[in-house]
C-alpha positions in Angstrom: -25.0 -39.2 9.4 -28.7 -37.7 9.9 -28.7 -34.1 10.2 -30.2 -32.6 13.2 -33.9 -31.6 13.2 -34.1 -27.6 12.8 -34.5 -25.7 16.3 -38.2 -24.2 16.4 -38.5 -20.4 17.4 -38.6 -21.0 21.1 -35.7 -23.2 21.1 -33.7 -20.3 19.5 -34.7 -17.7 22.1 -33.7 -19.8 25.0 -30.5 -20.5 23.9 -29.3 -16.7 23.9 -30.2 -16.8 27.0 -28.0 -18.2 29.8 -28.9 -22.0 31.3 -27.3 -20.9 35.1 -24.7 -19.1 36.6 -21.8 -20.1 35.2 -23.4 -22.5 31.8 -24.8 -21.8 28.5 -28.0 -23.7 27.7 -28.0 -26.5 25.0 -29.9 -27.6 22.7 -30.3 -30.5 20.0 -26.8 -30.6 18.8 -25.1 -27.8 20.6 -23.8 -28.5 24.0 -23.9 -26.3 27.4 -20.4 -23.7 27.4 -18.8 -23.4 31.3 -17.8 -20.4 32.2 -14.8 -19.5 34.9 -14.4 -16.0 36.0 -10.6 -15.2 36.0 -8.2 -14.0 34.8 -5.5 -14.5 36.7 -6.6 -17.4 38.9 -9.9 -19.9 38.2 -12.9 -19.5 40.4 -14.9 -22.6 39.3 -18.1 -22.6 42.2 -18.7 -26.4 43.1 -22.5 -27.2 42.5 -23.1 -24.6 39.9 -22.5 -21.4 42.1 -24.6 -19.1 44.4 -26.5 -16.2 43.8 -24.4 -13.7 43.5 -21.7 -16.0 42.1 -19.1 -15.1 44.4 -19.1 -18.1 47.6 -16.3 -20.3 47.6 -14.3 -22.2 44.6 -12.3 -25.0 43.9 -8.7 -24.2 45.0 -6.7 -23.1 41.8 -3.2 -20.9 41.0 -3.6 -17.4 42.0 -1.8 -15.7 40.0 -0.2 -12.0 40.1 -3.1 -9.4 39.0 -3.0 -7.6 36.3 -2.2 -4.4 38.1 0.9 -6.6 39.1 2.1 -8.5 36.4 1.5 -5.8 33.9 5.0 -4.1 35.6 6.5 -6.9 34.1 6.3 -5.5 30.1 6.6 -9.1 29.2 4.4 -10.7 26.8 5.8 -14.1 26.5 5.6 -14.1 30.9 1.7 -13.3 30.1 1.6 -15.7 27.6 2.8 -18.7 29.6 0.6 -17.8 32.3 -2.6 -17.9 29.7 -1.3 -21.6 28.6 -1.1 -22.4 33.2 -4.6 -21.4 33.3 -6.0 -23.1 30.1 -4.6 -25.9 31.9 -6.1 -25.5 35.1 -9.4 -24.6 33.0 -9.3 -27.7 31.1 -8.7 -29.9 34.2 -11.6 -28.4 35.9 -13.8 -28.6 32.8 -13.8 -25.2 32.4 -14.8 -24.2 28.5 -14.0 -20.1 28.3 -12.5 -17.8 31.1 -13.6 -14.7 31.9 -11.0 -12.2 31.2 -8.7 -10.7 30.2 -9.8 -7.5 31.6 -8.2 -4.3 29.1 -9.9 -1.4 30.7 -8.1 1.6 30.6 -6.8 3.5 34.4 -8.1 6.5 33.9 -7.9 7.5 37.5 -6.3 5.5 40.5 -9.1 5.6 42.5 -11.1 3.1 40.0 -11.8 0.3 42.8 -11.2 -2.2 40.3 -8.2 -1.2 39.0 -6.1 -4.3 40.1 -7.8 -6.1 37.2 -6.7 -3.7 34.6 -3.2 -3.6 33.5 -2.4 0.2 32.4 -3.1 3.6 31.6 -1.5 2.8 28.3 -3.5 1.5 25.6 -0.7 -0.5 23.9 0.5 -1.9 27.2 -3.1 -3.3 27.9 -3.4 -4.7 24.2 0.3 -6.3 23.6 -0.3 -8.3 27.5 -3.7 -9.0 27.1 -3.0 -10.4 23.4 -0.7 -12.3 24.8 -2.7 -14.2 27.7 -5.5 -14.3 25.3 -3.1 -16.3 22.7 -1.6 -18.5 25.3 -5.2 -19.4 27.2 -6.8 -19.7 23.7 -3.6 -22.3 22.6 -4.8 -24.8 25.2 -8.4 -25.3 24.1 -9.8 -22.7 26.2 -11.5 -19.5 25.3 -11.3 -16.2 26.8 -13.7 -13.4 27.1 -12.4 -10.1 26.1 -13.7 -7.7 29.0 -15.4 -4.7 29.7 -16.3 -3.8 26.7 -16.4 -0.8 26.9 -15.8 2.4 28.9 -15.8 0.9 32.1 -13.5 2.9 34.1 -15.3 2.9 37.1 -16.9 0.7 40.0 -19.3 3.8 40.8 -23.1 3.5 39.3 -21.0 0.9 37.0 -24.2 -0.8 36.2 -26.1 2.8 35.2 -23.4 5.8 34.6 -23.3 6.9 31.4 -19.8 8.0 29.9 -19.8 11.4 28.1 -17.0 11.0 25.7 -16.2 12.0 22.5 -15.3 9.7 19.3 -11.6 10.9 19.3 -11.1 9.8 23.3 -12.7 6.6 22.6 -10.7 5.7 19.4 -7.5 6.3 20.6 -7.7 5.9 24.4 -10.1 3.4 25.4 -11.1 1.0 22.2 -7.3 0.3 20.8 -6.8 -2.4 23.1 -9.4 -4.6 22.6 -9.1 -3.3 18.6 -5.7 -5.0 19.1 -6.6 -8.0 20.8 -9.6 -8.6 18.2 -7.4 -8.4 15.3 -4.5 -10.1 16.3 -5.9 -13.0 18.9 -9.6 -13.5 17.6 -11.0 -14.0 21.2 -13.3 -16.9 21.7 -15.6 -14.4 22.9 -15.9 -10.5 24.2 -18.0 -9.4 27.1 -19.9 -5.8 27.3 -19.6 -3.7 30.3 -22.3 -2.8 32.5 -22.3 1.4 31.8 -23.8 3.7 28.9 -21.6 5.0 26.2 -23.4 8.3 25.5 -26.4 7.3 26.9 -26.7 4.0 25.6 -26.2 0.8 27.1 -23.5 -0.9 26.3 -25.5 -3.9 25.8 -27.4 -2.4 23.4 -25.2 -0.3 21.2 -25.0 -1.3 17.5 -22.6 1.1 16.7 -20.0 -0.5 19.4 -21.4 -4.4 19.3 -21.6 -4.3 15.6 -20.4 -1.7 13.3 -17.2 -1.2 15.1 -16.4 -4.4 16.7 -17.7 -6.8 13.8 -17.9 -4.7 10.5 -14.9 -2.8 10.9 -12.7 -5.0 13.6 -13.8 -8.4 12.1 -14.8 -9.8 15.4 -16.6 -13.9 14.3 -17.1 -14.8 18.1 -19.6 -14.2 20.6 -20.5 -11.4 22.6 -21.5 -12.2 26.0 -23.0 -9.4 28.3 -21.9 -8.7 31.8 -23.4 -11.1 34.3 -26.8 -8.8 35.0 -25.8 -6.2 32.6 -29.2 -7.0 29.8 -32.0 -3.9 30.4 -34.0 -4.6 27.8 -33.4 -8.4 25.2 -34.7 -7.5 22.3 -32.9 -4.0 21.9 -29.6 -5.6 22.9 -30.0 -9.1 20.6 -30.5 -6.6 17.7 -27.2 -4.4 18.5 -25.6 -7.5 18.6 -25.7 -8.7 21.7 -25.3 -12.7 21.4 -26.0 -14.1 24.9 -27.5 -12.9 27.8 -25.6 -13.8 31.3 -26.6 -15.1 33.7 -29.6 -17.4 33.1 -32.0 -18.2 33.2 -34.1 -15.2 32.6 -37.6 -16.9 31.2 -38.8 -13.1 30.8 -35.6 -12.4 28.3 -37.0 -15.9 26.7 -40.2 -15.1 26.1 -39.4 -11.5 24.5 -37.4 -12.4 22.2 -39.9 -15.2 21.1 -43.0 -12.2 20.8 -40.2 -10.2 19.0 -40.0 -12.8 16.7 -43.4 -14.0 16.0 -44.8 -10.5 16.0 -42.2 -8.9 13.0 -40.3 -6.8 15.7 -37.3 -8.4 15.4 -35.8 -10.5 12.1 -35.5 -14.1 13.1 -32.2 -13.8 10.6 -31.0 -11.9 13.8 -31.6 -14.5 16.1 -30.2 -17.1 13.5 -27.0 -15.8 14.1 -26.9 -15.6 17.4 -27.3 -18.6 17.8 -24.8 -19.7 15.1 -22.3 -18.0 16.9 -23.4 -19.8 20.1 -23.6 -23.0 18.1 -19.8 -22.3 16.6 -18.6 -21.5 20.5 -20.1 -25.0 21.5 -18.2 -26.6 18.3 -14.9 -24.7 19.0 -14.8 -26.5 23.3 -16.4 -29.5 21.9 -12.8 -31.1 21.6 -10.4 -30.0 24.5 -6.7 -30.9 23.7 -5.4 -33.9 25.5 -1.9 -34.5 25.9 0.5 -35.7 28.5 -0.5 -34.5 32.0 1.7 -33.9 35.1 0.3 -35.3 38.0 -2.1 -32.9 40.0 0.6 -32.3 43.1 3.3 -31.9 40.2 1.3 -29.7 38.3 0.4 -27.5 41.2 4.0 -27.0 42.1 5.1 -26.0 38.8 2.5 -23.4 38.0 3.3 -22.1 41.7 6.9 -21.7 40.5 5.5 -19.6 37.3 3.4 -17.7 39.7 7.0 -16.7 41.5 8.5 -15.7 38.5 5.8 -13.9 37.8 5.5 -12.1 40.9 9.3 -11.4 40.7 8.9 -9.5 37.4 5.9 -8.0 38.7 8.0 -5.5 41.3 8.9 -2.3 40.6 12.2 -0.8 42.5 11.2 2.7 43.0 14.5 3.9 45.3 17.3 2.8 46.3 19.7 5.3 47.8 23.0 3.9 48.9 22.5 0.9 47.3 20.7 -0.6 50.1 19.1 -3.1 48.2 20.0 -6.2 47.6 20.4 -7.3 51.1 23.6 -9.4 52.2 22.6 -12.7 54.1 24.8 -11.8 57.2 22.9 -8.7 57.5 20.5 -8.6 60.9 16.5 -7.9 60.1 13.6 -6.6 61.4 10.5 -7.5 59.3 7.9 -5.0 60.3 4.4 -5.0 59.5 1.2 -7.4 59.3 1.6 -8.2 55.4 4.8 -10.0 55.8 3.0 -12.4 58.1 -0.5 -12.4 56.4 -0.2 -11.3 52.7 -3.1 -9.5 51.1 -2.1 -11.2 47.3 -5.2 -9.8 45.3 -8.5 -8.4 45.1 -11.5 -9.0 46.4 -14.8 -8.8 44.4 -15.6 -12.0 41.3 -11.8 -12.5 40.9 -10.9 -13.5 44.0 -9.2 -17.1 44.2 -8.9 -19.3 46.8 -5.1 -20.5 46.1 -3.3 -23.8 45.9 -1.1 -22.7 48.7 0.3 -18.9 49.9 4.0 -17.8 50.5 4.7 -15.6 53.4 6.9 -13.1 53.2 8.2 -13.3 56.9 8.8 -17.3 56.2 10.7 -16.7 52.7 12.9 -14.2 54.4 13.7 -16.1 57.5 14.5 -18.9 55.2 17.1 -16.7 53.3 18.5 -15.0 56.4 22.0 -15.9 57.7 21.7 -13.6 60.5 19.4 -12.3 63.4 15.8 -11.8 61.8 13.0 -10.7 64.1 9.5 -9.9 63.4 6.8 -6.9 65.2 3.4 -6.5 63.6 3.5 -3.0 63.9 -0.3 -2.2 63.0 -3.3 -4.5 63.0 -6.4 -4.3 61.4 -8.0 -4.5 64.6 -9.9 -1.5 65.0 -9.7 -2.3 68.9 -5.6 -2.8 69.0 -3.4 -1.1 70.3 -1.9 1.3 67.6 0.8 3.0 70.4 2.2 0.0 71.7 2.1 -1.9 68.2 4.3 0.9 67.1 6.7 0.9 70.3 7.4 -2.5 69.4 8.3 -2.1 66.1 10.7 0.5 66.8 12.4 -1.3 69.3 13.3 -4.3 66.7 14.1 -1.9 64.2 16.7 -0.4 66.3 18.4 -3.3 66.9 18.5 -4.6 63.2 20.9 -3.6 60.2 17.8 -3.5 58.3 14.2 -2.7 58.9 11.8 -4.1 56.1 8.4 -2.4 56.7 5.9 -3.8 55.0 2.8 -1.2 54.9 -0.5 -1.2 52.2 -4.2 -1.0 51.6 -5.8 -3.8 53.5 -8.7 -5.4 51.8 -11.6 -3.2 52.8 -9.6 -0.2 50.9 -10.2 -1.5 47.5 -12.5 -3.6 45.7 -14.8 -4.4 42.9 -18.4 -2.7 43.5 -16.6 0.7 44.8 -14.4 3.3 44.2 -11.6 4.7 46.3 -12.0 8.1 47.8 -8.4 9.0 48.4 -4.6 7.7 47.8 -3.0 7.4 51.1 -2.1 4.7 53.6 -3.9 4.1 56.9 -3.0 6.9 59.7 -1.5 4.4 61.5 0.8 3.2 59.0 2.0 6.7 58.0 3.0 7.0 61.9 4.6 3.5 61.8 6.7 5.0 58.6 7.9 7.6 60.4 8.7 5.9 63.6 10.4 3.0 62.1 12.4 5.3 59.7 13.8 7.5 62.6 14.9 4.5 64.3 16.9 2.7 61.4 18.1 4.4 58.6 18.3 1.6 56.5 14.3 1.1 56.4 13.0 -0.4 53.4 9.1 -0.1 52.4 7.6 -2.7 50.4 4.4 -1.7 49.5 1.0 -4.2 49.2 -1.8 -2.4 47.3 -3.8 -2.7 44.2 -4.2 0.7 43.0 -1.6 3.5 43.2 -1.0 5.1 46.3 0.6 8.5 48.4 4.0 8.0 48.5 3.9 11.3 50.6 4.4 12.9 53.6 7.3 9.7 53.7 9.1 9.3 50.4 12.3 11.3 51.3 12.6 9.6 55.0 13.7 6.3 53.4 16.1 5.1 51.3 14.4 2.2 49.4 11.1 1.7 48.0 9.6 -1.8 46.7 6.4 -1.4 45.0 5.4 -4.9 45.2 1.6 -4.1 44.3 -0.4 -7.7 44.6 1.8 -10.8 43.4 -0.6 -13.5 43.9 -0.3 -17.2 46.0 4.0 -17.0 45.8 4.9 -13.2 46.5 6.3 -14.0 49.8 9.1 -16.3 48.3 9.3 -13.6 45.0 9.5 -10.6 47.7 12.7 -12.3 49.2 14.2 -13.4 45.6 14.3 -9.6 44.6 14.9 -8.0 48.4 18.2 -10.6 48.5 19.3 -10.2 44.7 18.3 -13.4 43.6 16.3 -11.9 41.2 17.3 -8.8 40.3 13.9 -6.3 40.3 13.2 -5.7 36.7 9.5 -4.0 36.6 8.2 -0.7 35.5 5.4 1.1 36.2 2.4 0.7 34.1 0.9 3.7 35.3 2.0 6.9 36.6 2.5 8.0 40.7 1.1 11.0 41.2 2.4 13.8 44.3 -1.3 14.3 45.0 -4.9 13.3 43.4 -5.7 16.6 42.6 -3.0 16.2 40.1 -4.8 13.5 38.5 -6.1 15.1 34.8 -9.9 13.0 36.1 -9.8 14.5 39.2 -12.6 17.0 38.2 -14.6 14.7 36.0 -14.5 11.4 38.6 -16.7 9.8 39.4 -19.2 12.2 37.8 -22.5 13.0 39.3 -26.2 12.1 38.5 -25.6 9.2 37.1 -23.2 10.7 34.0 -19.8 11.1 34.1 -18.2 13.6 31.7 -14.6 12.3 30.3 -13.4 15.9 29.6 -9.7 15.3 30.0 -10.5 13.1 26.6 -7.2 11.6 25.6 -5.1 13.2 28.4 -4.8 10.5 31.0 -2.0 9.5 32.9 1.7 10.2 31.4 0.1 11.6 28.4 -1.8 14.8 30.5 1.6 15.1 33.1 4.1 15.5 29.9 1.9 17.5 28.0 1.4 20.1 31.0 4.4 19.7 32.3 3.2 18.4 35.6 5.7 17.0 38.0 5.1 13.4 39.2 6.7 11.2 42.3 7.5 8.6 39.5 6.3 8.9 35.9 5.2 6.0 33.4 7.9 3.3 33.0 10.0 4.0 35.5 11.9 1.5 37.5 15.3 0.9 39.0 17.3 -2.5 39.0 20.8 -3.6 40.5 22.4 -3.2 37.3 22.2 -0.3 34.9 21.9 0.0 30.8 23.2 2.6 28.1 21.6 3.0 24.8 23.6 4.1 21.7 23.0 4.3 17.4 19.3 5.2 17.2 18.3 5.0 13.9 14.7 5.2 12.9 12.5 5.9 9.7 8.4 5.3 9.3 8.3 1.8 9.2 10.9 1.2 11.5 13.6 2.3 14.8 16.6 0.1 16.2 18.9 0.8 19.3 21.8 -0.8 20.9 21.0 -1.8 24.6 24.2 -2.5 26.5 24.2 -3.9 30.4 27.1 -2.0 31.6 26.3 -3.0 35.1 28.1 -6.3 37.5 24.8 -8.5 37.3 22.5 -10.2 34.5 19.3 -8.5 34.5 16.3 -8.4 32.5 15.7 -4.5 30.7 12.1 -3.2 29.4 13.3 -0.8 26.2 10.5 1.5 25.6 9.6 3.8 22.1 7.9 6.7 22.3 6.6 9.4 19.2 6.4 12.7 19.6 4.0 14.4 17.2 5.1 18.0 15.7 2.7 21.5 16.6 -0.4 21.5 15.0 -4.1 22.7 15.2 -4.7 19.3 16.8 -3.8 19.1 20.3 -1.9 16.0 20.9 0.1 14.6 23.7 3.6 15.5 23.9 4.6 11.5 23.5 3.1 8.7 22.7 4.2 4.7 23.6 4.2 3.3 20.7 6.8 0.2 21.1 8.4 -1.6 24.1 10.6 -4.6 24.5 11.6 -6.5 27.2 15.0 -8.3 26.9 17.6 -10.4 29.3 21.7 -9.2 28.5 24.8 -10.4 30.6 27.2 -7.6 32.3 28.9 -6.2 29.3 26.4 -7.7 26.9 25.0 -5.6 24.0 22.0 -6.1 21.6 20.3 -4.7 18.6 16.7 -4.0 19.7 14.2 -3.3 16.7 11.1 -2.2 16.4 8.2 -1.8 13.4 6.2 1.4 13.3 3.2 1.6 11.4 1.0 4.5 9.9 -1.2 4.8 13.3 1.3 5.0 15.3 1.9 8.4 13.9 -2.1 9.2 13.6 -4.5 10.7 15.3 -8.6 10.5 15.4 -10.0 12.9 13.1 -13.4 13.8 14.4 -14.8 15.6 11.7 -13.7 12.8 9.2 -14.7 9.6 11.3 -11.1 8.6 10.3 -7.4 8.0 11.4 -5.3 11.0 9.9 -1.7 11.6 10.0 0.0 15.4 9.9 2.6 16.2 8.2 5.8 16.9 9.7 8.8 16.4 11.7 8.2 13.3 14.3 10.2 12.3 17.0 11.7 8.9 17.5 12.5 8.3 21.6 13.9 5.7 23.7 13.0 6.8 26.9 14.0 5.4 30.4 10.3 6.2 31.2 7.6 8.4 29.8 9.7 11.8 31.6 13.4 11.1 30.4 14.2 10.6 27.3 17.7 8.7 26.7 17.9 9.2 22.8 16.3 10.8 20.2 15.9 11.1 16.4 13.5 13.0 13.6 12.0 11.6 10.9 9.5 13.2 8.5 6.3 11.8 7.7 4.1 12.9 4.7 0.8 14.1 5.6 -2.5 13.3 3.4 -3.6 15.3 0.4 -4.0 18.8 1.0 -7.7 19.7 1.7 -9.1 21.6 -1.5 -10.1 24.9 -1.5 -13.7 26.2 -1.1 -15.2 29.3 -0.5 -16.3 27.7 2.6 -12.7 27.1 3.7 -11.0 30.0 5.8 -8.8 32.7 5.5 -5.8 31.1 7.0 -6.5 28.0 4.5 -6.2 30.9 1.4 -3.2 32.3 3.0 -0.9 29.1 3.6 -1.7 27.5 0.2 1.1 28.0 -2.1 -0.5 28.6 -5.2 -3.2 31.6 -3.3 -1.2 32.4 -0.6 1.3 34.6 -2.3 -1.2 36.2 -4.8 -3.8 37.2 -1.8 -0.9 38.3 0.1 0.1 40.5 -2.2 -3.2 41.9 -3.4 -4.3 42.4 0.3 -1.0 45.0 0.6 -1.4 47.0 3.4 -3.8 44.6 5.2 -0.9 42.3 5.1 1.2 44.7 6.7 1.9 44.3 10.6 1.6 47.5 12.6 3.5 47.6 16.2 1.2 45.3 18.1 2.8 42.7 15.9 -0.7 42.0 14.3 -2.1 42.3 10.8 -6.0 42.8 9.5 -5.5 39.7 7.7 -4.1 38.0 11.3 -7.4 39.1 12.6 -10.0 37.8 10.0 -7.6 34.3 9.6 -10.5 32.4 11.0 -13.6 33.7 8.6 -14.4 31.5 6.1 -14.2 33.3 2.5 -17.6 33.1 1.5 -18.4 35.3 4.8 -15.5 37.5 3.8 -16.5 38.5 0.7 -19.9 39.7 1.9 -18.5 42.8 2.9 -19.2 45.9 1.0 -16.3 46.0 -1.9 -14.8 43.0 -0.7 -16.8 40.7 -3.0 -16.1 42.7 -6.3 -12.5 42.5 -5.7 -11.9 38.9 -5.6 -14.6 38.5 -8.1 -11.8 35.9 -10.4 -11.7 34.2 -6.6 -13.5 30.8 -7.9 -11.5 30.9 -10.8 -8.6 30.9 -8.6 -9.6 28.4 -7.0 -9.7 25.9 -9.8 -6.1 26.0 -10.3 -4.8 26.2 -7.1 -7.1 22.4 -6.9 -5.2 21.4 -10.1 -3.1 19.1 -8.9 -0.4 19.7 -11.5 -0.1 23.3 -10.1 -0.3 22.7 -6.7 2.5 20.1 -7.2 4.8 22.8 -8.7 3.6 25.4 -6.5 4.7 23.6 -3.6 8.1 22.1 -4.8 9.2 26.3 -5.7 8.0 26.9 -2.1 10.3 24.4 -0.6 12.7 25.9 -2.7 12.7 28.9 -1.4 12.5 27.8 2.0 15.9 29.0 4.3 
């Protein structure tokens, strides 16, 4: 077969540039790449797209978002959805979907947070894994987004994030590290924002040194559609293609850069290898049977249901209100039940095969009387009073009053951030009103960020946190409400009493174009442990209509098992959650950690062995000063948790630290004085400087922190430790610290 001619210069140039909207451009022997924005429902634009990319789509599966479906804690539910939309993708000639997006929550107001699945790291890396593995199964790439930082719909496109090495290594880079390694993404897309104050799309250190040379990422990097200041800079970070296209100015840059020694053409080379091997990789889409389009559409809706089901979190339920008996009358309050807000608006928003109402599901399911009142409109002009009148009236003559209340659309939204937590005014007055009138009121919440559960919470008995469930969360709202489904999710982010709890609150959104992440690695459950600040429902909570007892933790460093036993009347699915808890030390670490979950289905009186592998990081932490992962010695804990606040069972095991640091006359006081071969010899050759007086303090408590070397510049200081560096030879022997520190342990009570 004859070989292809090479591609000239200018051929090269335009190809790391985008063609259009939503394609690639080709070249001799590399064909155009489609691109889909997702991720959890397809937006293909018929005709190429418009300007902005965000007019109408071809009708497609909207599934649950992630702020939804990550209250599941079940990566084989993710991964089946990934394998519905590669389908989808495939039909529609899609070659790589935009998303999964892995951005941390670092505060609730983020406007965008109903794309992002968690506050936790490893939650946001095992379920984005997963949808990567089952989209990237069926022939379909995916684009590993925002990489990285982006935390923030404010200034997205020019804010630069202050934040230290530590904060980003163990916070906000882990889940795409995880995704990377494990999943291999067709490609990964940079965010819009500066790291430090540099562009994302042009930072080496992130593009290349850390997500090529020390992640092994072999795909493309693709930047945010718009977010390319400058082309040449960003192609020599490692910045592979520039979206959207095309940009002839971008083009012609990179050609001058080129032909004028700026930039290597090596560079360019393998940019476009990696464009050329993305081409390769869609060239052949898997064929196999098919379902017919009608048949196909009602099966993924049925995943989407399922989905949505496990996507509910059960946040109260005194008196066992919930689940509801079909003989039961109801009143379904509230606009949401009749026209559901199912996900959010901005470049994900899908326009669905077909939508389930809530009000229909339920009067489907209903034995008994069921009727319906609006109770608020989003009419600015309606009539909130007699809206409200009305509502109370049908609650008053039901058994059971389902209110459905939540954020309508023009709340939350990519492009801009939320400036508070709570519900509409005139929802909080429909709460109240409806509550006083039936004491069995149950509140099913419709929102894609956190929200107030105050002044309210205590004037109902039952809470549904339903967040957005996508095109089949009315019929999914009335599996769980009747016990059909019994409610199995947990939150994936913490509930807050008030946003000045928040550990951002301070530091968001920032100001002057620079936002300063000085919480560093306290966010969510890992600040409210650590200071002990109360919360209206911590990380991982979640109640269900059966309950579960653990028993026989057993745990070392590689690995922790538990016996999970359903001693409850009904079969219900269980999320078992790990945690670590480090021991004291200089290093300020969160109290506990989540560092393993599992999410498993047991029968009433069923039990099970649940195990779990723990690896060296998972007791580490970022060392700054060492540009490395370092592990202290000591005495961990090992905790099953109900949720990140209550902790079920608990074990210790010891983990070995590194190699003591040696000794230098650089190193301090404190260092001398804990070493067991100088320690006791400086001790006792300090004598009374040793001694404490009645304050409870010693001179050598108060020059602990001085490094030697400074120390022994003091007048007769020097001259007495004179054998110091001698000293400090053998202490570095490591024969004598060895038996130093085995007669120290010794002598240990």
């Amino acid at each position: 077969m004859p070989q292809p001619e090479p591609l000239t210069t200018l051929q090269k140039a335009a190809l790391v540039v985008g063609a259009g909207f939503w394609r690639t451009t080709s070249a001799p022997g590399i064909r155009a790449v489609t691109m889909s924005d997702g991720p959890h429902g397809l937006r293909v634009q018929p005709g190429g797209g418009d300007q902005l990319g965000l007019g109408e789509s071809v009708p497609a599966t909207c599934f649950p978002p992630a702020t939804g479906i990550a209250s599941s804690w079940n990566r084989e539910l993710l991964e089946r959805v990934g394998a519905a939309l590669a389908v989808e993708a495939r039909e529609q000639g899609v070659d790589v979907v935009l998303g999964p997006g892995v951005n941390i929550k670092r505060s609730p107001l983020c406007g965008r947070n109903f794309e992002y699945f968690s506050e936790d790291p490893l939650i946001s890396g095992v379920l984005g894994a997963a949808w990567v593995r089952g989209l990237q199964a069926g022939g379909v790439g995916a684009s590993l987004k925002h990489f990285a930082a982006n935390n923030q719909e404010t200034n997205r496109m020019t804010v630069s994030v202050e934040v230290d090495e530590r904060t980003l290594r163990e916070l906000y880079l882990p889940a795409f590290e995880r995704i990377v390694k494990q999943e291999q993404p067709w490609t990964v897309m940079c965010s819009y924002n500066r790291i430090n104050g540099t562009y994302a799309a042009e930072d080496r250190w992130l593009l290349t040194e850390v997500l090529r040379e020390e992640w092994g990422f072999d795909g493309l990097v693709v930047s945010d559609w718009g977010a390319v200041e400058r082309r040449v800079p960003a192609i020599a970070a490692g910045l592979d293609l520039e979206m959207p296209g095309p940009q002839r100015d971008s083009t012609d840059a990179v050609f001058a850069a080129v032909n004028s020694g700026e930039l290597d053409e090596a560079v360019l080379d393998a940019a476009v290898a990696r464009i050329a091997n993305l081409a390769e990789k869609v060239q052949v889409l898997l064929r196999g049977d098919r379902l017919h389009p009608a048949e196909q559409t009602e099966v993924h809706h049925a995943l989407a249901r399922e989905a949505a089901a496990e996507s509910m979190v059960l946040l109260r339920n005194e008196g066992a209100v919930l689940p509801l008996a079909p003989e039961q009358s109801i009143a379904v309050i509230g606009q949401f039940a009749r026209s559901p807000r199912f996900q959010g608006a901005g470049s994900s928003q899908v326009v669905a095969t077909r939508v389930d109402t809530a009000l229909d599901a339920l009067m489907e399911r209903t034995e008994a009387d069921l009727e319906f009142a609006a109770g608020y409109s989003f009419d600015r002009y309606a009539d909130v009073q007699g809206l409200i009148d009305e509502a109370v009236a049908a609650a008053r003559r039901a058994d059971v009053a389902l209110l459905f209340v939540g954020l309508p659309e023009g709340a939350e939204s990519e492009g801009f951030d939320r400036t508070h937590l709570d519900l509409p005014a005139a929802q909080l007055d429909l709460i109240a009103a409806v509550a006083a009138a039936n004491r069995n009121t149950v509140v099913i919440l419709t929102n894609g960020g956190v929200v107030s559960l105050e002044p309210w919470h205590d004037s109902v008995p039952a809470i549904l946190e339903s967040w957005l469930l996508g095109q089949a969360g009315g019929s999914a709202i009335a599996d769980v409400l009747f016990g059909t489904v019994a409610p199995s999710g947990r939150l994936a982010e913490s509930i807050p009493f008030r946003l000045q709890d928040t550990p951002a609150y301070l530091n968001f959104p920032g100001e002057n174009d620079v936002v300063r992440y000085g919480e560093g690695v306290f966010v969510g459950y890992r600040y409210y442990e650590s200071v002990d600040r109360p919360v209206r429902y911590p990380f991982g909570f979640g109640l269900g209509y059966s309950s579960f007892a653990y028993a026989q933790l057993s745990a070392s460093a590689t690995e922790a098992s538990v016996t999970v036993t359903n001693t409850g009347q009904c079969a219900s699915k269980h999320v078992v959650q790990l945690y670590v808890a480090p021991p004291v030390s200089e290093v300020v670490r969160p109290k506990r950690e989540l560092r393993g979950f599992c999410k498993i289905e047991l029968q009433p009186g069923e039990a099970r062995r649940v195990a779990f592998t723990l690896e060296p990081r998972d007791f580490a932490h970022w060392d700054n000063r060492t540009s490395d992962w370092r592990i202290t010695g000591g005495e961990y804990d090992i905790e099953i948790g109900h949720d990140s606040h209550h902790v079920a069972l608990s074990t210790t095991v010891t983990i070995a630290g590194p190699p003591r640091e040696r000794l230098t006359l650089d190193s301090r006081i404190a260092d001398f004085l804990s070493h067991p071969v100088t320690g006791p010899i400086l001790a006792r050759a300090a004598g009374g400087a040793a001694v404490k007086a009645e304050s409870g303090t010693s001179m050598l408590d108060m020059v602990a922190s001085m490094p030697m070397r400074r120390l022994m510049r003091f007048p007769g200081v020097g001259n007495s430790l004179a054998r110091l560096p001698m000293l400090i030879a053998i202490a570095n022997n490591p024969a004598v610290l060895g038996l130093a520190s085995w007669w120290q342990r010794r002598r240990a009570p």
